[in-house]
N, C-alpha and C positions, 0 to 999 in steps of 0.2 A: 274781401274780409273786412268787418267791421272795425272800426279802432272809435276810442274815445278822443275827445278833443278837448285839453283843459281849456275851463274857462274858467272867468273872475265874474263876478258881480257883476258889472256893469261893463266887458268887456264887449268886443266883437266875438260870432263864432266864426275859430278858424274853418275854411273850406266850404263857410257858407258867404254867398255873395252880400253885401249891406243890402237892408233890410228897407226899401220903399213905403216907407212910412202910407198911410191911408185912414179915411176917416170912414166912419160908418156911414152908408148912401142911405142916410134918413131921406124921409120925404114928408112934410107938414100932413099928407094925404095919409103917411101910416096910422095917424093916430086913429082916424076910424076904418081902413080898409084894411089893414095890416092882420095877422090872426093873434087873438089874444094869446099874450104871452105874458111870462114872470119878466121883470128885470136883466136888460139882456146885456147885463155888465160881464160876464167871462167873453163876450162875442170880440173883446177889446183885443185878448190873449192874441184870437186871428189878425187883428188890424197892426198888433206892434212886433208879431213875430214872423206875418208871411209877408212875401211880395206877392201881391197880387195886380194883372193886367187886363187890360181887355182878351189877349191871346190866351190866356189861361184856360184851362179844363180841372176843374177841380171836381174833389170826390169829399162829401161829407160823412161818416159815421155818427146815427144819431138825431135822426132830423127836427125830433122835438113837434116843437108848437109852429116848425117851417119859417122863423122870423131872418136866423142865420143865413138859413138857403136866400132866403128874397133876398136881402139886402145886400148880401153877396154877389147875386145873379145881374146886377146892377153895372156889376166892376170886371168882369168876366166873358169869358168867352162861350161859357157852359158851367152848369155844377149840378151834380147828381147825389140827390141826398137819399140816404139808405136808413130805415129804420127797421125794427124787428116785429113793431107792431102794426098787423096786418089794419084794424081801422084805423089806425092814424093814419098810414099809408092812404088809405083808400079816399077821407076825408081830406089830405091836401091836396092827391089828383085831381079831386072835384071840384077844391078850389083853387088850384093852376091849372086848370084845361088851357087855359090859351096863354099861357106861356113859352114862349119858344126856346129857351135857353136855360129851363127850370124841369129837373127832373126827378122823380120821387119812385123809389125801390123797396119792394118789401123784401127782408134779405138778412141772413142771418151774419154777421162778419167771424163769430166762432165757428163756423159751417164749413167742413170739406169743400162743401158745394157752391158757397159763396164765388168765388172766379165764372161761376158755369151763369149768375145772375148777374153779377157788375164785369165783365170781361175787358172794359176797356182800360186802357193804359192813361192817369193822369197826371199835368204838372206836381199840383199840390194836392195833398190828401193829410186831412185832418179829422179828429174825434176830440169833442168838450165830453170831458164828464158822464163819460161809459164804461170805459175798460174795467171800474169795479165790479161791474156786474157777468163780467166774459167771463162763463165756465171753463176755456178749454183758450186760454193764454196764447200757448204755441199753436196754435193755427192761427187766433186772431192775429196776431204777429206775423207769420208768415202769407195769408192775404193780404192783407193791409200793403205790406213792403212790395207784394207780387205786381200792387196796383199803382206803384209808383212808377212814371215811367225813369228811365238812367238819367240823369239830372235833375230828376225830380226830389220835391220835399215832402216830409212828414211830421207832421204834429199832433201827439197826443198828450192832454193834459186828463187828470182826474183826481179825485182823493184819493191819494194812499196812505189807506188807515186800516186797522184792525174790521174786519167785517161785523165784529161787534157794536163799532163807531158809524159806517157807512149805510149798513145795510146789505154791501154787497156781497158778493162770495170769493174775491179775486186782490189777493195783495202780495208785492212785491216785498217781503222784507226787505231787502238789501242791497246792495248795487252790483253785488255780485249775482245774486239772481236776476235783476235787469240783464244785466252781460251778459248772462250764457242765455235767455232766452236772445236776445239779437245776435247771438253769434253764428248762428246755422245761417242766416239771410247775407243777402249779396249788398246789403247798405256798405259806402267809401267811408261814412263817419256820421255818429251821433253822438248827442251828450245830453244830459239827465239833471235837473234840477228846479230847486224849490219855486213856487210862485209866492208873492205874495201881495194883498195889496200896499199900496202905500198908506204912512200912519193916518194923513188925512183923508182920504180915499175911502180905507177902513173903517175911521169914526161916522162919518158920514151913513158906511154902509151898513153899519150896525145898528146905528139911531132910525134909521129912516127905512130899514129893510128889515133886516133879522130879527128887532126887536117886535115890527110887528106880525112878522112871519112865523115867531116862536109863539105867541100867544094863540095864533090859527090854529100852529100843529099840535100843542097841547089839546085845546078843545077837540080838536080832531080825535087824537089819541085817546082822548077819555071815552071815545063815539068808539073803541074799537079797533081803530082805523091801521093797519100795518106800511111802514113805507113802503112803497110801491117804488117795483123794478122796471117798468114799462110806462113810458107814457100814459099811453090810453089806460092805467089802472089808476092815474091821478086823479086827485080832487078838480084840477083845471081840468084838464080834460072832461069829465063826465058832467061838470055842472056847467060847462061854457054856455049852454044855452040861458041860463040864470044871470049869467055875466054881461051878457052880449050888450045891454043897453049900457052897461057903466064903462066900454072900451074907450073911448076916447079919455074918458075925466084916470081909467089906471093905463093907460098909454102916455099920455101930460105928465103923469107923475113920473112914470118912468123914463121919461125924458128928462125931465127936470131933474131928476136925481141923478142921473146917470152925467149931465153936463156940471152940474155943482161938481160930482166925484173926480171929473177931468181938471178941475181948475187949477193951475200950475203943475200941469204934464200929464204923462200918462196914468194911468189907472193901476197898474203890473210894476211889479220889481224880480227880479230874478236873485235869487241868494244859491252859494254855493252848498252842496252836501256833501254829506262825509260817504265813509265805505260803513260805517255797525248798522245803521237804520234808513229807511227813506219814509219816515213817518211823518207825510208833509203833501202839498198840494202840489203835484209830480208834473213836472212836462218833459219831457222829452222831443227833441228836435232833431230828427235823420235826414241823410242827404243819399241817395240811390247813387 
């Protein structure tokens, strides 16, 4: 049975082992090999809330632009990253064929039948900034936990906001609806709360990211443009080939912004929630 486990702010979680701190396995060589990506500042969320090992088997939901999985696969023993979208899928096999410890799944994790595609059992299993878009909650829930193996961890972060705010179809009012969906599962203990970044963190990432990312999606917007729930429906996505020559000079940047954002600690804060709302950037940390 599941139990909650108070925490503070800036406490330890009880029942979870301290947390082996890790840095991102950058390599000077990403800047041009690497697959173009946005600003891969939530990838931090992994580096200050898992242990991760060379023994490790991890399992991603989510695979994106595949920058997580690499840099990941790096620190690890294995990680299989799962996406929904069959080209993006099919587009990083073609570019990890020769990766030995890098695997990529096309695979629903809302899906009855999801276990019958990722069947195997791992340490760590984590999702950035999906579960808004999961039709069907209580299943993705119950895979997810399925694939954890008994001592194993779980982490999923995402917005939890009104779907009017996200886009997506999937929000948790309240902590008592977190609770009874993990209460059917065989997790020992998890606990639920806000992320945020730090104030200078924040400033940073507002001046140097959002501000110019908001002026993108406007124009976009005015083009028509709907958010898009799948990767491969994104603007990066479908124009990467337009992009390809400027990767290194927005890879530099995002380096650069990403190490300014780290300067005097971590990037993450973790603040406590109440039981009326969980109207906030949600993580959740389970232990099988």
């Amino acid at each position: 049975m599941s139990s909650i486990v108070p925490i503070g702010a800036n406490s330890e979680v009880s029942g979870f082992p301290p947390v082996k701190r890790h840095r991102s396995a950058f390599r000077v060589s990403d800047m041009w090999t690497a697959p173009l990506h946005d600003l891969p500042i939530r990838d931090e969320i992994v580096y200050q809330w898992l242990s991760l090992d060379q023994s490790a088997k991890v399992l991603e939901i989510g695979a994106g632009s595949g920058i997580t999985a690499l840099r990941v696969s790096r620190q690890v023993a294995g990680i299989t990253s799962v996406d929904i979208a069959a080209p993006n899928i099919e587009r990083l096999q073609r570019e990890y064929r020769a990766a030995t410890n890098l695997r990529f799944v096309c695979a629903d994790v809302g899906s009855p039948t999801f276990r019958e595609k990722v069947p195997d059992l791992f340490d760590v299993v984590f999702g950035l900034d999906f579960f808004e878009y999961v039709t069907d909650p209580e299943t993705c829930i119950e895979n997810l936990v399925a694939a954890v193996r008994p001592g194993g961890t779980l982490l999923l972060q995402w917005p939890n906001y009104p779907p009017s705010k996200t886009g997506g179809v999937n929000y948790v009012a309240t902590y008592s609806r977190l609770a009874e969906l993990l209460a059917a599962t065989d997790l020992t203990c998890w606990q639920a709360y806000a992320l945020r970044l730090r104030p200078y963190a924040a400033a940073l990432y507002d001046i140097f990211h959002e501000m110019p990312m908001r002026r993108l999606r406007r124009a976009r917007k005015s083009q028509g443009n709907d958010l898009p729930q799948f990767f491969d429906e994104t603007w990066a996505f479908r124009k990467a080939h337009r992009l390809e020559s400027y990767k290194a000079l927005i890879h530099s940047y995002w380096a650069t912004l990403t190490a300014a954002m780290k300067i005097g600690g971590d990037c993450f804060q973790r603040v406590p929630i109440g039981e009326a709302s969980l109207d906030c950037n949600l993580m959740l940390l389970a232990k099988r």
